[in-house]
N, C-alpha and C positions, 0 to 999 in steps of 0.2 A: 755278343749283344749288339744287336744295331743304337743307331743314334736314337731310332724313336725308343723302342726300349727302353734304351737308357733314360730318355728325358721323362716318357713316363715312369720310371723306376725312381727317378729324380726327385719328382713332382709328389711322387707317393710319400717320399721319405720325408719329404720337405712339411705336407701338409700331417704325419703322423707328427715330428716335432713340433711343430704349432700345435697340433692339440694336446699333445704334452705339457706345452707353458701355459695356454690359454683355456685348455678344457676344464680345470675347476672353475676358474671366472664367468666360463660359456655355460654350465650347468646351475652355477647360483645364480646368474642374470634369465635363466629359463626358470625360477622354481622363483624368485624375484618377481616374475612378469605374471608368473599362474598366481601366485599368493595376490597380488595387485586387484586381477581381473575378479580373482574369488571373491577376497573385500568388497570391491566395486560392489559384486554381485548382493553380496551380504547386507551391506548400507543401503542400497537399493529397495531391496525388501523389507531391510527394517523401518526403512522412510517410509513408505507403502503403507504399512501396518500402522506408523506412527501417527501419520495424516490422517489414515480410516479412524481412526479410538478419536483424532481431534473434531472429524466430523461427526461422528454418531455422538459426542459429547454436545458440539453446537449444537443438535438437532434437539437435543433433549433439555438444552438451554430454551431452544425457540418454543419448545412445547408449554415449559413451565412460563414463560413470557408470556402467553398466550392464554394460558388456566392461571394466572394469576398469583402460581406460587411464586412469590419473591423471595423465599431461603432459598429454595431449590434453585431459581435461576442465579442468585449470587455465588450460592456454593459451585455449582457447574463455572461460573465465569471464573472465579477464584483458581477454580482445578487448569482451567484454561488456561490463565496468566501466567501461571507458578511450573506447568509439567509441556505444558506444550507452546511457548512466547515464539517460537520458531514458527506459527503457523498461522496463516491468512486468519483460520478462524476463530484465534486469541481477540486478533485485531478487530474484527468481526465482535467476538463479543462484546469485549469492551467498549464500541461502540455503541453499541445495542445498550448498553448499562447507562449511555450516557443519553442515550434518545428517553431512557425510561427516569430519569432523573431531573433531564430538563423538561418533561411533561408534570413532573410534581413540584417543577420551578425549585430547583435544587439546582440552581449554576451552580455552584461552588464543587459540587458532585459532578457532574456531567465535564466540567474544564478537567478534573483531574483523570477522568476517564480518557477524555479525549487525548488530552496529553501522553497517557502510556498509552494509547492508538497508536499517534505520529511519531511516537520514540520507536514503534517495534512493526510499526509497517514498511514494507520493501517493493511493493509492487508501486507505481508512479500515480496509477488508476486509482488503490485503494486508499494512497496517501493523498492524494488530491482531494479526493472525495473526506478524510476524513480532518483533512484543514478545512476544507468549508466549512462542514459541520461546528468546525470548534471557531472560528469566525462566528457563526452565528451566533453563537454560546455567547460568545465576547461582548457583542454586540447589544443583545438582549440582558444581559449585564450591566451593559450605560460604559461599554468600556468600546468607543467607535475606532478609537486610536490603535488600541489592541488588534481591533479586530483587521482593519488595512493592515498592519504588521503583516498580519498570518496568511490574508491575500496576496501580501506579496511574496509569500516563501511559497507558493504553490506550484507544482511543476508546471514549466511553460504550456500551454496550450490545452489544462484540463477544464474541462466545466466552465468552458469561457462564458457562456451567453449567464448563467446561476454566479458564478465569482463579480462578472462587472455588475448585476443587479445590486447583489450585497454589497460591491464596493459603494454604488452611489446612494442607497442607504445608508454605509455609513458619514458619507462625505455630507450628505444631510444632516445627521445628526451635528456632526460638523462643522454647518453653517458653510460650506464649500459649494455651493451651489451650480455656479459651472463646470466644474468639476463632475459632481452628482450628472448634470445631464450628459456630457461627454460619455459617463461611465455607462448610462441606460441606453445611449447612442449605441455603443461599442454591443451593449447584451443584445439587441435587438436585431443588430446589422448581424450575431452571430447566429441566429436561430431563423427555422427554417419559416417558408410565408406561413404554415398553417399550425404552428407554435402554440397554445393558448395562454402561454403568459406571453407572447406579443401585446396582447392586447391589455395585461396588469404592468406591464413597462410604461406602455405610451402613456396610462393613466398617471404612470408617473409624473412622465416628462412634464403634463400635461400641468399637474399641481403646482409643479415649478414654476412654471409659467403665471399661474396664478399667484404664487405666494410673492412671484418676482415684482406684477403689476402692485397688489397688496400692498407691499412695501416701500414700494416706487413715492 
């Protein structure tokens, strides 16, 4: 038998031993990694399905919003909360329950919506968007101190030019005055020249300006 021979004869022996000791562990790390990928696969799908039942649900939310059934739209927002909290369009409704509560001037209704909003949203966008909202709520409340709080847990850099309006609203109610105009300063310099609440900001500033002579 030459050397190579042998070394490959070697070499053959060497890698059967290895998979002697190693080949159960090499075939459950291979049946390990299919089961993993099949999962994957399976979760995948069932999120798919899960997400599709939470939108055709919202859509059938926004329908009844819209014709005026209010069992129908609570019962759909209630199914939302309780079987689907995992999905933008809980969040989404709950919102929606709190826009339709604070139109029948029902703060007290609309903060508590708001609140399971902001406890079960994950996107920065949709939490942003739904601390203003409950800012306002605060606000319109008589609660201005509140409502700064919740401007300030807002993620850095959403809905600047809408957040600093609200804030000098409420630094008005306040009595904060410079403050107030700094904050309408800040909304105005964020939005673009052809904005049309440009032009309901400067009216702001503007009353400022007068209340400040006023009282001068």
């Amino acid at each position: 038998m030459s050397f190579d021979s042998y070394d490959d004869y070697e070499q053959g022996e060497r890698i059967q031993q290895w998979l002697r000791q190693n080949g159960v562990s090499i075939i459950v790390g291979i049946v390990l990694g299919l089961l993993l990928i099949f999962g994957y696969q399976k979760w995948k799908s069932h999120r798919a399905d899960h997400d599709a039942e939470a939108a055709t649900l919202y859509e059938q939310v926004q329908v009844a919003l819209a014709t005026n059934k209010a069992a129908d739209a609570d019962a759909g927002i209630d199914r939302l909360q309780t079987q689907f909290t995992d999905t933008t369009y809980a969040v989404f409704a709950s919102a929606d329950r709190a826009r339709v509560a604070a139109e029948a001037n029902q703060l007290d209704k609309a903060q508590v919506a708001l609140d399971w909003a902001q406890a079960h949203a994950t996107d920065d966008a949709v939490k942003g968007l739904v601390q203003l909202r409950a800012a306002q709520v605060r606000l319109a409340a008589g609660h201005a101190d509140q409502a700064l709080s919740t401007l300030d847990t807002m993620p850095k850099g959403a809905y600047i030019s809408l957040a600093q309006e609200l804030r000098g609203d409420a630094l008005v109610k306040l009595g904060r005055i410079d403050e107030a105009r700094k904050a309408y300063q800040a909304a105005i310099a964020s939005m673009d020249d052809s904005a049309p609440q440009r032009g309901v900001v400067k009216l702001k500033i503007d009353d400022l300006a007068v209340a400040g002579k006023q009282g001068a």
